[in-house]
Structures are given as C-alpha cells and as structure tokens.
C-alpha positions in Angstrom: -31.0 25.8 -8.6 -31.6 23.2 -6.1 -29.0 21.0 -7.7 -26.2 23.9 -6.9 -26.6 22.6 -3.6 -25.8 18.7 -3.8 -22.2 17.9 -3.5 -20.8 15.9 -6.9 -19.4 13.0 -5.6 -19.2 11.1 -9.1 -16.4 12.7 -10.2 -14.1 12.8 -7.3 -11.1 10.3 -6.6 -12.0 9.8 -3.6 -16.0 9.0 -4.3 -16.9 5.8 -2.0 -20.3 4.3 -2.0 -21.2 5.5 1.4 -21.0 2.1 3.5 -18.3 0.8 5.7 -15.8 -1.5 4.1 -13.7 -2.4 7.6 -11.6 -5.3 6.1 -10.4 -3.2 3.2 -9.6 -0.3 5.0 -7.8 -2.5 7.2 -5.7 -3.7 4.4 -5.2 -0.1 2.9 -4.0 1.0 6.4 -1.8 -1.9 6.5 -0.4 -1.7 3.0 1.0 2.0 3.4 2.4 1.1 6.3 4.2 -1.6 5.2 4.8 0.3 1.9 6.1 3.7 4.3 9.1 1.2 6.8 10.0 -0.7 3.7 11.1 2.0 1.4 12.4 4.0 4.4 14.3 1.0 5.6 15.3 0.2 1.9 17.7 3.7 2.0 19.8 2.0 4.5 22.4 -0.9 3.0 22.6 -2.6 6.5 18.3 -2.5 7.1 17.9 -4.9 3.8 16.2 -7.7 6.0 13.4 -5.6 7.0 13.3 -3.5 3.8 12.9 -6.9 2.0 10.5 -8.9 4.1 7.8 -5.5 4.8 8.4 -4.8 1.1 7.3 -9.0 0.4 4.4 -8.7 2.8 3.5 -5.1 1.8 2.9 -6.5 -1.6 0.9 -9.7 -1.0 -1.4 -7.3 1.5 -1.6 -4.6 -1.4 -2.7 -7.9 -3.6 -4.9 -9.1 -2.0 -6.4 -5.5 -1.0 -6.8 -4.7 -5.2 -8.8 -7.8 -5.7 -11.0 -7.5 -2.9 -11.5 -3.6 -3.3 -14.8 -2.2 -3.7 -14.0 2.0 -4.0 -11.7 4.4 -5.9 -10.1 5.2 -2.7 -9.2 2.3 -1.3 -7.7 1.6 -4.9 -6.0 5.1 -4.5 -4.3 3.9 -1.2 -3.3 0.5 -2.4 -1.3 1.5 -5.2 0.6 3.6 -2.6 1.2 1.3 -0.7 2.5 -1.4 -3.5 4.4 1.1 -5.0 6.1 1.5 -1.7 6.5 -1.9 -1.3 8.1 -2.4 -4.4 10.5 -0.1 -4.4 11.7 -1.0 -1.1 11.5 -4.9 -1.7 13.6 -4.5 -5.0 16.4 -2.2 -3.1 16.5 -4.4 -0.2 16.8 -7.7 -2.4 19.8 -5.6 -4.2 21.2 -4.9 -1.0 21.3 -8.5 0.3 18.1 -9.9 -0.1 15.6 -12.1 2.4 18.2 -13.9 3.9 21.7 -12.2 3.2 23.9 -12.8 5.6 22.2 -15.5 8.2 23.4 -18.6 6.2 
C-alpha cells in the first residue's frame, strides 16, 4: 500500500518537472497579462490602439514562451494568454488598427 500514499503527478495538467524555470514563468506571467488588457481593451471601439499593440506583443511573448517552454503548465498558461491576444489584436485591428487615426 505504500504506493496509495505518493501523489500521481504524471497525469495531471499541471505536472512540472520539479525545478525552477524563472524565464518562462516570466513570459507566462507576461503573456496573460498582455492577453487579459488586450481583449478587455478590445471591447471598447475607441481603446483599439492599445487593444492592437498588447494584442501584437502579447503574441510574439506567447511565441516565443511555446518554443522555449519546458512544462505542461507553462504550455497551459501560454495558450491563454495567445488566445487572449488574438482575440483582442484581431478586434482592435477591426476597430482601427495599429495606427488608425494618427496619420
């Protein structure tokens, strides 16, 4: 029975390998936040500048955060965060785009 006491970690979403990864936690972090103002700011016709350029970055981070990944979890976050993104970067470019209305 001793094997009813060790936690299954193999099958969980959220398994990680059980060592720091700082620099792609960072970008996790940084890609649902981006992902979070730019589809909140993408609801609002006259917020299409920010909604477009957090939605552009929030992409490129959540990119660059895939290829370098290392866990299931940090994956997990990521696709959050670029599904955020997206959506907010393709509303705000319907709404105006990057630079509607500054030339």
């Amino acid at each position: 029975m001793a094997q009813a006491l060790r936690p299954n970690t193999a099958g969980s979403l959220f398994a990680t390998d059980d060592r720091p990864h700082p620099v792609q936690d960072a970008l996790v972090a940084v890609t649902l936040a981006l992902g979070v103002v730019s589809f909140v700011t993408a609801m609002f016709h006259n917020l299409h500048l920010l909604s477009s350029w957090t939605g552009l970055v929030g992409i490129l981070t959540g990119a660059y955060g895939q290829w370098i990944s290392e866990t299931t979890r940090e994956r997990f976050g990521l696709i959050l965060g670029l599904g955020a993104s997206a959506v907010g970067f393709f509303l705000g470019m319907a709404h105006g785009g990057l630079f509607g209305g500054l030339w």
